[in-house]
C-alpha positions as semicolon CSV with decimal commas, in nm:
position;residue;x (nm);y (nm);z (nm)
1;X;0,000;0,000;0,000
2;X;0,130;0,349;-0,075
3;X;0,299;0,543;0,173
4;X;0,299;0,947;0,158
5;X;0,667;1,064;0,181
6;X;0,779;1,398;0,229
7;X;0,607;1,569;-0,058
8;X;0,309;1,445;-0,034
9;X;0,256;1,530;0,394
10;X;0,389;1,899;0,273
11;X;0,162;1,943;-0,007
12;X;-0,166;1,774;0,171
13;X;-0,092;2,009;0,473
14;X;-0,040;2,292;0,261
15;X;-0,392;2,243;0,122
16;X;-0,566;2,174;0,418
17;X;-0,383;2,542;0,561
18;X;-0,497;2,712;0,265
19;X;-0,889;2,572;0,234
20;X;-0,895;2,656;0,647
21;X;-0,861;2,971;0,590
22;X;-1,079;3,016;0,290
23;X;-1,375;2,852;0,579
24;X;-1,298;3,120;0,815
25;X;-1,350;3,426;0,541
26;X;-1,647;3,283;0,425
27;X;-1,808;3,192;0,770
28;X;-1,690;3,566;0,822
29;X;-1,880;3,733;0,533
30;X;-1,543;3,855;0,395
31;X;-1,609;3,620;0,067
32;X;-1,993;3,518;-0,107
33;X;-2,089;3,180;-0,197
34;X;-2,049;3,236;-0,576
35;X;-1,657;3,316;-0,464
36;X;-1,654;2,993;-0,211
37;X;-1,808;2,715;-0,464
38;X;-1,493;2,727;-0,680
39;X;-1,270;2,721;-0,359
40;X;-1,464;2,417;-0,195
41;X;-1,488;2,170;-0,505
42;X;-1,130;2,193;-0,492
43;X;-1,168;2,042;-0,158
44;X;-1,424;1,833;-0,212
45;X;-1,696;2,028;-0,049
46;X;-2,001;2,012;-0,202
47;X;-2,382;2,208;-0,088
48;X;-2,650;1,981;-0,096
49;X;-3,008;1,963;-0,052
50;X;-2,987;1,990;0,343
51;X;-2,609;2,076;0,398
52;X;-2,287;1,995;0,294
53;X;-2,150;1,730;0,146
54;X;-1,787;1,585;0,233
55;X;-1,615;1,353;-0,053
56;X;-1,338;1,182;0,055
57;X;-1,079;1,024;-0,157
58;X;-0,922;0,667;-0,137
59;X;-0,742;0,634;-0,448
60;X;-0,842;0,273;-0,606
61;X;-1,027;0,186;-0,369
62;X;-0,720;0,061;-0,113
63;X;-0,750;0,118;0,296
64;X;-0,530;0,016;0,574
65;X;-0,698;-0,038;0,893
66;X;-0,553;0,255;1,060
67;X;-0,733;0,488;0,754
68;X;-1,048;0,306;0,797
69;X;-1,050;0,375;1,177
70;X;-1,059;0,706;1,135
71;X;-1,328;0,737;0,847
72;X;-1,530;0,609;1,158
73;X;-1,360;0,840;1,393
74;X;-1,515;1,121;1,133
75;X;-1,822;0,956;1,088
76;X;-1,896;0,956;1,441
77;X;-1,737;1,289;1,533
78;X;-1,850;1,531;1,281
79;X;-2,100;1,374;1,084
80;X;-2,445;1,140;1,221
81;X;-2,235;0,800;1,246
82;X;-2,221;0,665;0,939
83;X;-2,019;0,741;0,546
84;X;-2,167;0,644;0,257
85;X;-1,945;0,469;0,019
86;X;-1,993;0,524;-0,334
87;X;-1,936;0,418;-0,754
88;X;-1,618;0,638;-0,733
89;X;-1,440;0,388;-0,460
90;X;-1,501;0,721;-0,241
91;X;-1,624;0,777;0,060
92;X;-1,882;1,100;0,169
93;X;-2,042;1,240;0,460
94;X;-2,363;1,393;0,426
95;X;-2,404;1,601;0,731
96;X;-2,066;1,790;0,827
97;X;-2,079;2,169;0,949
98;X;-1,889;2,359;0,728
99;X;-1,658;2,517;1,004
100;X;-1,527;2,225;1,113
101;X;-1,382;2,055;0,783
102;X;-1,108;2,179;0,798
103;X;-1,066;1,981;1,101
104;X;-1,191;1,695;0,935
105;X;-0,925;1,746;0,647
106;X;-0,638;1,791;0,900
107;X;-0,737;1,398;1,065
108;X;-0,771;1,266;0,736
109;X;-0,433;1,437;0,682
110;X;-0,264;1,247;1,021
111;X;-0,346;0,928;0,824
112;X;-0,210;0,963;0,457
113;X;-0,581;1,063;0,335
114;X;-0,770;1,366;0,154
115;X;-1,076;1,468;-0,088
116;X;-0,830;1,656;-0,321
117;X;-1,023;1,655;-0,686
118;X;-1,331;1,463;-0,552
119;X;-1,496;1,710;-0,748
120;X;-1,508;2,018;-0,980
121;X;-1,355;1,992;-1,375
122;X;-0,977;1,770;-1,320
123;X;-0,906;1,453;-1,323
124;X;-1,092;1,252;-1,031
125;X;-0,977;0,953;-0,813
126;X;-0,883;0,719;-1,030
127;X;-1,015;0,369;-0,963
128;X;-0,916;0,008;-1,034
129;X;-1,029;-0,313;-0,954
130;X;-1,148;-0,398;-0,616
131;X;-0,955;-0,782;-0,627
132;X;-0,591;-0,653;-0,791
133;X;-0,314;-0,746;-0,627
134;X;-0,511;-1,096;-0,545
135;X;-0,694;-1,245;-0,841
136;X;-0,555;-1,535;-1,015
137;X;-0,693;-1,393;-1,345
138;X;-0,472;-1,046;-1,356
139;X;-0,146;-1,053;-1,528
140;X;-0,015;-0,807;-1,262
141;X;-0,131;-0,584;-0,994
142;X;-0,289;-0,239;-1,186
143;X;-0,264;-0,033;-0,857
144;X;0,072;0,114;-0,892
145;X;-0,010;0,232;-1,212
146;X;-0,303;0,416;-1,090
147;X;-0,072;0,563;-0,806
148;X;0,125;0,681;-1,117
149;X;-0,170;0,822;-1,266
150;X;-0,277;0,969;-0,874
151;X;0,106;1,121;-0,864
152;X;0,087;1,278;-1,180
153;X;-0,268;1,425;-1,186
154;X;-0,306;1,587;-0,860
155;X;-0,285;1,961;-0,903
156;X;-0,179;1,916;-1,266
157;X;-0,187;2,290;-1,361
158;X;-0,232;2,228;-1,736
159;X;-0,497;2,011;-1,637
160;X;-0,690;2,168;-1,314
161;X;-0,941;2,331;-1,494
162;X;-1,085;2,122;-1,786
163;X;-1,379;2,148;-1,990
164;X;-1,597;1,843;-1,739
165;X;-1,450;1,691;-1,509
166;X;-1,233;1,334;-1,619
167;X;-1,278;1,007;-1,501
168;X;-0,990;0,720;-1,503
169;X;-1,033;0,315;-1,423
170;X;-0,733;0,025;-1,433
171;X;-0,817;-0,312;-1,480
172;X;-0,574;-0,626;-1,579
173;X;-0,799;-0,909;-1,607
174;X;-0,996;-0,990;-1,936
175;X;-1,299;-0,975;-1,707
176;X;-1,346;-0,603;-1,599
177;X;-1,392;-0,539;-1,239
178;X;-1,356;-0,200;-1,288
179;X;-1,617;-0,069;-1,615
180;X;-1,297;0,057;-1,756
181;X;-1,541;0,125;-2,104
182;X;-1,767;0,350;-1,916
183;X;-1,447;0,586;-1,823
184;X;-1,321;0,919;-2,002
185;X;-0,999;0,673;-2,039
186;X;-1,039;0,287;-1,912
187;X;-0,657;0,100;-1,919
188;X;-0,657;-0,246;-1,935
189;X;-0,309;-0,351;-1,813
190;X;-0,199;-0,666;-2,028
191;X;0,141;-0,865;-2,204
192;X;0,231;-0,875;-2,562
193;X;0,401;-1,161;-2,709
194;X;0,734;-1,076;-2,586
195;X;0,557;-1,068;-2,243
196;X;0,607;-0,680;-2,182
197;X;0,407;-0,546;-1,999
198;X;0,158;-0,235;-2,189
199;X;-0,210;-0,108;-2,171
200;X;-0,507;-0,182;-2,403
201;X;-0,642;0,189;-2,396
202;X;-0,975;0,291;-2,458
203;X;-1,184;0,632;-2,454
204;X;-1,436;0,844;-2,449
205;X;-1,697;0,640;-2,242
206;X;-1,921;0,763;-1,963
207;X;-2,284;0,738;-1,852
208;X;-2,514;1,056;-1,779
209;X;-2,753;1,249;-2,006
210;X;-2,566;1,087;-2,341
211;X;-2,426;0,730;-2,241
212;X;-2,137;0,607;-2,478
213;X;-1,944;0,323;-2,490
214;X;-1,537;0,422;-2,525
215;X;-1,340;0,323;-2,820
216;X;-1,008;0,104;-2,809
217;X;-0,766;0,353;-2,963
218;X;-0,456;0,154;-2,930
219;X;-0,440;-0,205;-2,814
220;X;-0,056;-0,205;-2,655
221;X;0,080;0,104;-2,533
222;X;0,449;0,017;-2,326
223;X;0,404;0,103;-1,983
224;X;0,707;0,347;-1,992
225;X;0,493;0,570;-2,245
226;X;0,204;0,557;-1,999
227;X;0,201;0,928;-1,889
228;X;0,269;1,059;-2,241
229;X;-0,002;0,906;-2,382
230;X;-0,229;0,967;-2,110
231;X;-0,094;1,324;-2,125
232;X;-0,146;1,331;-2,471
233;X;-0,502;1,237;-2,480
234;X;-0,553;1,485;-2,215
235;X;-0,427;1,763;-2,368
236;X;-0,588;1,705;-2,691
237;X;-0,942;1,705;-2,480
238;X;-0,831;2,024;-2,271
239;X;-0,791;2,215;-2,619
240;X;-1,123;2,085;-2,819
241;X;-1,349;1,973;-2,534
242;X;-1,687;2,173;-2,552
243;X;-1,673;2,474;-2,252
244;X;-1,973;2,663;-2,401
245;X;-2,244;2,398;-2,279
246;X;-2,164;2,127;-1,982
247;X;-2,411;1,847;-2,164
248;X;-2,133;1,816;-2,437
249;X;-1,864;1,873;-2,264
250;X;-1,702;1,549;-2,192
251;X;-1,450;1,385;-2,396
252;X;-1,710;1,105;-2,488
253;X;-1,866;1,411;-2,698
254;X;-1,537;1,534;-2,850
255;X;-1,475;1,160;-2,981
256;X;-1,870;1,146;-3,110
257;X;-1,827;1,427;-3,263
258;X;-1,462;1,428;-3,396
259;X;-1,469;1,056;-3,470
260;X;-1,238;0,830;-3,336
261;X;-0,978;0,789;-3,626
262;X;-0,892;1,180;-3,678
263;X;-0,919;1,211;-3,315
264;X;-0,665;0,929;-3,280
265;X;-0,481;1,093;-3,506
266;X;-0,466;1,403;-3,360
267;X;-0,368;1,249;-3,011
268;X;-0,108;1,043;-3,177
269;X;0,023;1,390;-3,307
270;X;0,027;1,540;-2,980
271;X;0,220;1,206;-2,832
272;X;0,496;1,227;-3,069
273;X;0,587;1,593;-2,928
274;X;0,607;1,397;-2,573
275;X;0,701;1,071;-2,629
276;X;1,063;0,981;-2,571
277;X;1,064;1,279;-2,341
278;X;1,090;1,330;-1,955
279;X;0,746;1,170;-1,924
280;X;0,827;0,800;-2,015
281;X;0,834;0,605;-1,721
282;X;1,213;0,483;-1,568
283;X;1,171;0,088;-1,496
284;X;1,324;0,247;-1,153
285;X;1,050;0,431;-1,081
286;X;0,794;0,212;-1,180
287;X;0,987;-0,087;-0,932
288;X;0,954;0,131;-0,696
289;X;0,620;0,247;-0,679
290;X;0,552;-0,096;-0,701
291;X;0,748;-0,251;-0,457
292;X;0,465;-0,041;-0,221
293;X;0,197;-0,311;-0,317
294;X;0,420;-0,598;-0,245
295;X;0,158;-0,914;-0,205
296;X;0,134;-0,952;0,156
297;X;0,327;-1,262;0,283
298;X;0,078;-1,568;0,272
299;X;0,215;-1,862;0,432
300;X;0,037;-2,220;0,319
301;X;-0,266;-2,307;0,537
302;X;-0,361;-2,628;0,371
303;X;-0,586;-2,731;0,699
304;X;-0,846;-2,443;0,578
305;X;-0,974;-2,673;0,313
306;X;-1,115;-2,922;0,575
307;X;-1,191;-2,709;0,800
308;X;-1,434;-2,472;0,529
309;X;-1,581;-2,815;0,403
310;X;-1,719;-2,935;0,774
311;X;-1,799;-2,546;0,873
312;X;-2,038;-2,585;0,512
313;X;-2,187;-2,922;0,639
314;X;-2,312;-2,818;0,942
315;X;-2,393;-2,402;0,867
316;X;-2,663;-2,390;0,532
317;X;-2,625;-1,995;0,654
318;X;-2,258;-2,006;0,604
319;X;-2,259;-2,205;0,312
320;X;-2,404;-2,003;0,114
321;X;-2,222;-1,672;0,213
322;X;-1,909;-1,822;0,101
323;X;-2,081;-1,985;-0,199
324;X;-2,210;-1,563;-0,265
325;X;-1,928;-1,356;-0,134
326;X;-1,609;-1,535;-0,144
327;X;-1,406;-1,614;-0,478
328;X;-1,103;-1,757;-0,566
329;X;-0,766;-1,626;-0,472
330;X;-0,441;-1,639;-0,662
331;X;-0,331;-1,847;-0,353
332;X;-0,529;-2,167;-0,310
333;X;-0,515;-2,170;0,081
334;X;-0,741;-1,778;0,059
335;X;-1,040;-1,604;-0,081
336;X;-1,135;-1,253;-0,139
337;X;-1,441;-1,183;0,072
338;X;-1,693;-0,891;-0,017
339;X;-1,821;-0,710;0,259
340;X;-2,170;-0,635;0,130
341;X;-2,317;-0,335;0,229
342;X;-2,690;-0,403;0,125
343;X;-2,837;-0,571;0,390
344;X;-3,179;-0,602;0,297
345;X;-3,370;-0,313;0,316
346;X;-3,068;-0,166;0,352
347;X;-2,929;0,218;0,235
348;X;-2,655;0,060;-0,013
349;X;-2,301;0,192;0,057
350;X;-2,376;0,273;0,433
351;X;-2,176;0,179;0,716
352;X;-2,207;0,287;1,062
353;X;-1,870;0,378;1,243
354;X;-1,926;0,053;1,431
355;X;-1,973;-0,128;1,158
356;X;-1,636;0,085;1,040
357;X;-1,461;-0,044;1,317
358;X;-1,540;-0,400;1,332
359;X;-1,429;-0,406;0,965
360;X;-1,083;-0,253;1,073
361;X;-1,038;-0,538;1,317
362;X;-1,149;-0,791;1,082
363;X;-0,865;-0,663;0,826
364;X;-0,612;-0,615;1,118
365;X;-0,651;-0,956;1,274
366;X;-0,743;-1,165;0,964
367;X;-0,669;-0,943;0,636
368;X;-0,390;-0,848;0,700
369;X;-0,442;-0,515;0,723
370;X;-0,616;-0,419;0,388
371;X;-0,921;-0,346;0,259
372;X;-1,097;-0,244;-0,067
373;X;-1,419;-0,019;-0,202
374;X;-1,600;-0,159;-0,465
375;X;-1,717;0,067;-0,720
376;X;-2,008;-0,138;-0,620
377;X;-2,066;0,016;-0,323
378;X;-1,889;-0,275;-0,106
379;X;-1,593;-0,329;0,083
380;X;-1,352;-0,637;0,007
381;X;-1,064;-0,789;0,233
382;X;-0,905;-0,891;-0,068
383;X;-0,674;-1,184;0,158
384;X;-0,863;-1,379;0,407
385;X;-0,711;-1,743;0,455
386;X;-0,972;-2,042;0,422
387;X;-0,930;-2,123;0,757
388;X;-1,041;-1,795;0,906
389;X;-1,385;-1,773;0,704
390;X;-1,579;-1,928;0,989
391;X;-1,456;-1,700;1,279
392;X;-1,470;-1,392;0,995
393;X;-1,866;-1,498;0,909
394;X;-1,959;-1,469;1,276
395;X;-1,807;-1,108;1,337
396;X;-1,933;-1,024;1,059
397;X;-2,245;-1,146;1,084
398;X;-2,268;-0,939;1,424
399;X;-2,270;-0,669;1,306
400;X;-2,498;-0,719;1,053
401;X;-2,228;-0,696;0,783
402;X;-2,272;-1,101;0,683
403;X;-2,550;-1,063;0,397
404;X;-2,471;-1,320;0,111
405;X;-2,584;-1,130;-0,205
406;X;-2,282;-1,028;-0,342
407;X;-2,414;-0,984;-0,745
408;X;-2,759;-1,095;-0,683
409;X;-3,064;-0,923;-0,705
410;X;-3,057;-0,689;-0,402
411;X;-2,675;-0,624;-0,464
412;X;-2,834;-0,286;-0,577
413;X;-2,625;0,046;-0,636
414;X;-2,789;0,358;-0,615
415;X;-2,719;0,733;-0,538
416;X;-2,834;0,925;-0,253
417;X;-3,092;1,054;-0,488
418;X;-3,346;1,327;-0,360
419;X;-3,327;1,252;-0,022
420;X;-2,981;1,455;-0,026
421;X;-2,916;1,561;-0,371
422;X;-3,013;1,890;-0,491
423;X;-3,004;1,776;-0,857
424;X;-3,182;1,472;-0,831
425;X;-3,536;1,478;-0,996
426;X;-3,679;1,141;-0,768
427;X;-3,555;0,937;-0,495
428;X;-3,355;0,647;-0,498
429;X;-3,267;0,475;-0,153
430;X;-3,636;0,425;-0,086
431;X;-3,683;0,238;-0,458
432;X;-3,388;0,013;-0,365
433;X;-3,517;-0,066;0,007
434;X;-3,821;-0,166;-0,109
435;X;-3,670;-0,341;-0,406
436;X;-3,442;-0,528;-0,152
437;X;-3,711;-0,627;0,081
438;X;-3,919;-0,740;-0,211
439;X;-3,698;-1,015;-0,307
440;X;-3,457;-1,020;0,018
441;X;-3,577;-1,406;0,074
442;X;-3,215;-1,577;-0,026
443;X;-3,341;-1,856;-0,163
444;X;-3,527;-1,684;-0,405
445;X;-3,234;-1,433;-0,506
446;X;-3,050;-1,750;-0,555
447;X;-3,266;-1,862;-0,779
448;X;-3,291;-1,557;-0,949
449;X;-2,924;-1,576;-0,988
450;X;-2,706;-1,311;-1,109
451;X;-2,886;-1,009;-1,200
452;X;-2,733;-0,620;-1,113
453;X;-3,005;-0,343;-1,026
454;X;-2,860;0,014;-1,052
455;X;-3,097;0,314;-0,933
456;X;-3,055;0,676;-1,009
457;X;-3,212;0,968;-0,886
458;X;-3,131;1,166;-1,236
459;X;-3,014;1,149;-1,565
460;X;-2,682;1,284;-1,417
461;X;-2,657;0,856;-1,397
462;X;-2,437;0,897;-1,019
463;X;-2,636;0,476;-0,946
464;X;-2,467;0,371;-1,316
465;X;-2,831;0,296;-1,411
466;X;-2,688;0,324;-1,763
467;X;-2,500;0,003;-1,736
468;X;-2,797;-0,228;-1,506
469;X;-2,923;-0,538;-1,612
470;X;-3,200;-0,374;-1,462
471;X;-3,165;0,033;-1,472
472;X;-3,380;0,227;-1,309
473;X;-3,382;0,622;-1,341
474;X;-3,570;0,813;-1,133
475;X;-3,758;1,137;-1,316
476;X;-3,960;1,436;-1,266
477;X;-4,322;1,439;-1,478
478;X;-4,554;1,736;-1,422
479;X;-4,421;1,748;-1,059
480;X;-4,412;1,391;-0,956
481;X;-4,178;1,108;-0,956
482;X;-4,162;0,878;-1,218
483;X;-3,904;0,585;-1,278
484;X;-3,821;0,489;-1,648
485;X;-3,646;0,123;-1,690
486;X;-3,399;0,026;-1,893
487;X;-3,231;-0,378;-1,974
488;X;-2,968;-0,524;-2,093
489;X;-2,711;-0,265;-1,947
490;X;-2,336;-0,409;-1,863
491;X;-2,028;-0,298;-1,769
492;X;-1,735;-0,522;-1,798
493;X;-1,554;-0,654;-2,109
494;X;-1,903;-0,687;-2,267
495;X;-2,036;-0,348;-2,192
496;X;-2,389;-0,239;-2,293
497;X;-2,580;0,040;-2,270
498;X;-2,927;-0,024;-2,130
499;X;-3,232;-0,028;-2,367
500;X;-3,511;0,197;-2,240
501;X;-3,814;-0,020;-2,271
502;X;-4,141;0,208;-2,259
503;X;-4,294;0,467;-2,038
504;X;-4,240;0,506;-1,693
505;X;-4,371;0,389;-1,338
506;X;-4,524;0,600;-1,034
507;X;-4,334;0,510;-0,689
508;X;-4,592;0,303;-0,571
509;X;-4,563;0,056;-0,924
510;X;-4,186;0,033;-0,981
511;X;-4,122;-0,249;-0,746
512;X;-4,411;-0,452;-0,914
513;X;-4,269;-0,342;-1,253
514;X;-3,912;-0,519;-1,133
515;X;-4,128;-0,832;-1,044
516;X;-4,313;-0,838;-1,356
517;X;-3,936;-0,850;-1,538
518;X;-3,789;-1,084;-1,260
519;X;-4,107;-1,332;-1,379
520;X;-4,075;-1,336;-1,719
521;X;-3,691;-1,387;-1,724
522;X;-3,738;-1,690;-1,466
523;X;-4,071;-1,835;-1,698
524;X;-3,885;-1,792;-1,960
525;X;-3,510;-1,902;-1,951
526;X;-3,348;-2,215;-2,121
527;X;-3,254;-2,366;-1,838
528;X;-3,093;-2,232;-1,465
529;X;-2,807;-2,152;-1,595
530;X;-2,872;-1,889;-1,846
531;X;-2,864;-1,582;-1,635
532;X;-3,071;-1,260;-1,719
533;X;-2,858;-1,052;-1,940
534;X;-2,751;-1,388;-2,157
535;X;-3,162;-1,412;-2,153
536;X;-3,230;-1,077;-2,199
537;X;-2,939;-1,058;-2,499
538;X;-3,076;-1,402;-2,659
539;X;-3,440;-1,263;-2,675
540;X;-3,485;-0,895;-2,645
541;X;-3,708;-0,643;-2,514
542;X;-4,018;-0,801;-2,647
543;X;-4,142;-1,047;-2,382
544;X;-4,007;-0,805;-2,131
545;X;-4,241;-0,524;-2,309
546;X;-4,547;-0,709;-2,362
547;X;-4,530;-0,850;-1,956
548;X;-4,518;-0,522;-1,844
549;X;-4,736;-0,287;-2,128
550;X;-4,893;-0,583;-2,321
551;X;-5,137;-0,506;-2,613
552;X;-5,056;-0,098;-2,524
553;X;-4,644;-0,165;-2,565
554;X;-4,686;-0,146;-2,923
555;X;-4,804;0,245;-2,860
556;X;-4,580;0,376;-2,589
């Protein structure tokens, strides 16, 4: 795990300084809130419906214990006990007073943490897949390059203020774990036939008002020619990007719009001015930024696999949380457990600081000492040995923190919707509560099988409704709520964008409208192992439409 040095406790404390005393003007009159907004985004301050709004970063989704401890030290002491975690690998609190995060900033400070370019037009936190570093399927760990990345964007001044704000994900499996074709730039670390290591790269994805899928523009880029590129494609956006209207302002537009070969070219253009330069990447520094996520040292614990088989025998309970929420490790003798954070009927991406706390231990004692945020909205202790499930399954479970639905049916994501946001049209956490508790009976989610509900409460697409098997966006019609579905949505190496199916559904019919869909996948699937979106893809919208609208589909 990366360590600050020097630089880094200078230039966080430097900020946190600065942004104090921008607090104490403004509480003081001496600057307006038109003046403050720019000034607080940098900090990752937002105003929300009901008050602000702290975003947190944790860069690809990696805590130690000791950081986690004191995101429930926050959560407790300035805020109503509990973060939300969110899509971004974040963290936020939605009830801090405005004088005292500065305070907050300086204890995130004390443990190697900020929300430096959580928000406003730069480059966000760049994200990565919540099992690197521990998934027999990766050809390497894709972490240190987004530490790279992390290094080399924060405070970029060519690149502070850009036309929308930029989104990066690092994956380095074939399967995506981290919706790297949804991003402003997804990498997809990889070997070529030499077995050197390079980067798929793709762009111009995203979700919100105009969802795109991004375009592979170069399928091996050498990892020493990472930041040049990356510059390159940058810069290129920071010139052309739209600035005279925010709905076509992201680089997903510029590439629509441009078209991907003569934008290609003109990035390719802008790289050969860089590349070669004192941007490619020394194998030095690239060892050692990496020798920071050194695997941690797993010994052989052979007795696990015993052990886990009688614990299965004699706990149905058990059985099936492993079964749900623990896969494969690189290492036979482990697993990588997800911490779900939907119980059901549930807030998804809530934890309390208990809750906070407990999972600190957990990693401490039997993780050693790491944990991840899914972009899901869970946490992950990405190294748990075999023979520690059992005692990890009862803390867990009390503390209400043992739910086994990891990618099932109430695995839901959705945003904080109108219940906090001020640009949200409809609610979301109340849909997905009453979505969970609809089908929260486990043997029926099982049988469902694996199915992804995303919720948003706006087109601004914060839930990745976009990208749901089931997505489900909430909207505003002659001053009610309405929700508008969409299938077929996915986003890993297959990525789809959803198909909106017909006209939408009042609160009170939405949850039925998910049943109707649920029904007629399950009557009409092959057999129980053709899950919905290989049903959904085989068949279409059609038996979906006429469940749901029959005879009147044909006139929606």
């Amino acid at each position: 795990m990366y360590r600050y040095d020097e630089f880094d406790h200078e230039f966080v404390a430097g900020r946190v300084a600065q942004f104090r005393d921008q607090v104490s003007r403004r509480l003081k009159g001496d600057i307006s809130e038109d003046a403050f907004k720019p000034l607080r985004l940098m900090n990752g301050v937002y105003l929300q419906l009901h008050a602000y709004m702290l975003r947190v970063a944790i860069p690809y989704g990696t805590l130690s214990s000791r950081q986690m401890r004191m995101l429930a030290h926050i959560a407790r002491r300035y805020d109503r006990g509990y973060g939300h975690f969110t899509t971004r690998q974040n963290i936020q609190y939605n009830w801090p007073k405005l004088g005292e995060i500065p305070d907050i900033l300086e204890e995130l400070a004390s443990v190697e943490m900020h929300a430096i370019q959580t928000s406003g037009n730069c480059i966000r936190n760049v994200t990565a897949d919540h099992f690197a570093g521990a998934s027999a399927d990766e050809v390497a760990d894709p972490r240190p390059y987004a530490e790279i990345l992390r290094q080399w964007s924060s405070l970029h001044p060519e690149f502070s203020f850009l036309p929308r704000k930029f989104k990066i994900a690092v994956t380095a499996a074939e399967h995506d774990r981290a919706a790297i074709q949804v991003h402003d730039i997804g990498l997809q670390l990889k070997k070529n036939e030499k077995g050197e290591l390079g980067f798929a790269v793709w762009i111009g994805g995203g979700q919100g008002r105009t969802p795109m899928i991004a375009k592979k523009i170069k399928d091996f880029l050498p990892e020493a020619d990472l930041l040049s590129y990356v510059t390159a494609i940058v810069r290129v956006y920071n010139l052309h990007g739209r600035r005279d209207n925010k709905f076509k302002a992201r680089i997903k537009i510029l590439v629509h719009e441009t078209g991907t070969e003569e934008l290609t070219a003109q990035i390719d253009a802008e790289w050969a001015q860089l590349r070669g330069g004192e941007l490619t990447l020394p194998a030095e520094d690239i060892a050692s930024i990496q020798a920071y996520f050194a695997p941690p040292p797993l010994t052989d614990r052979p007795e696990g696999w015993a052990q886990l088989a009688a614990w299965k025998r004699t706990d149905a309970d058990f059985s099936a949380w492993v079964a749900q929420n623990v896969a494969p490790h690189r290492h036979p003798d482990y697993g990588m457990v997800t911490i779900s954070l939907k119980p059901i009927g549930g807030i998804p991406g809530d934890a309390s600081a208990e809750q906070m706390e407990v999972i600190a231990d957990l990693a401490e004692e039997l993780g050693f000492d790491e944990i991840r945020v899914t972009h899901e909205q869970n946490l992950v202790l990405p190294h748990v040995a075999l023979a520690d499930l059992e005692p990890l399954y009862r803390a867990l479970a009390a503390n209400g923190l043992a739910t086994a639905n990891a990618g099932l049916i109430t695995d839901i994501i959705a945003c904080p919707g109108l219940d906090y946001c001020a640009l949200a049209n409809a609610r979301s956490i109340p849909v997905a509560q009453e979505i969970s508790e609809r089908f929260g009976d486990a043997a029926r989610q099982r049988e469902i099988g694996d199915l992804k509900i995303k919720i948003s409460g706006c087109i601004n697409a914060c839930g990745h409704h976009h990208v749901g098997h089931i997505g489900i966006l909430g909207v505003e019609k002659k001053g009610a709520e309405l929700y508008q579905i969409t299938l077929g949505g996915s986003a890993d190496e297959n990525t789809s964008i959803g198909e909106i199916i017909g006209r939408g559904f009042e609160p009170e019919r939405i949850t039925d409208a998910v049943e109707t869909i649920v029904e007629t996948y399950l009557a009409g699937r092959s057999n129980d192992k053709e899950d919905f979106l290989a049903y959904y893809r085989r068949v279409g919208s059609a038996p979906f439409k006429d469940a749901l609208y029959g005879e009147k589909s044909q006139a929606a």
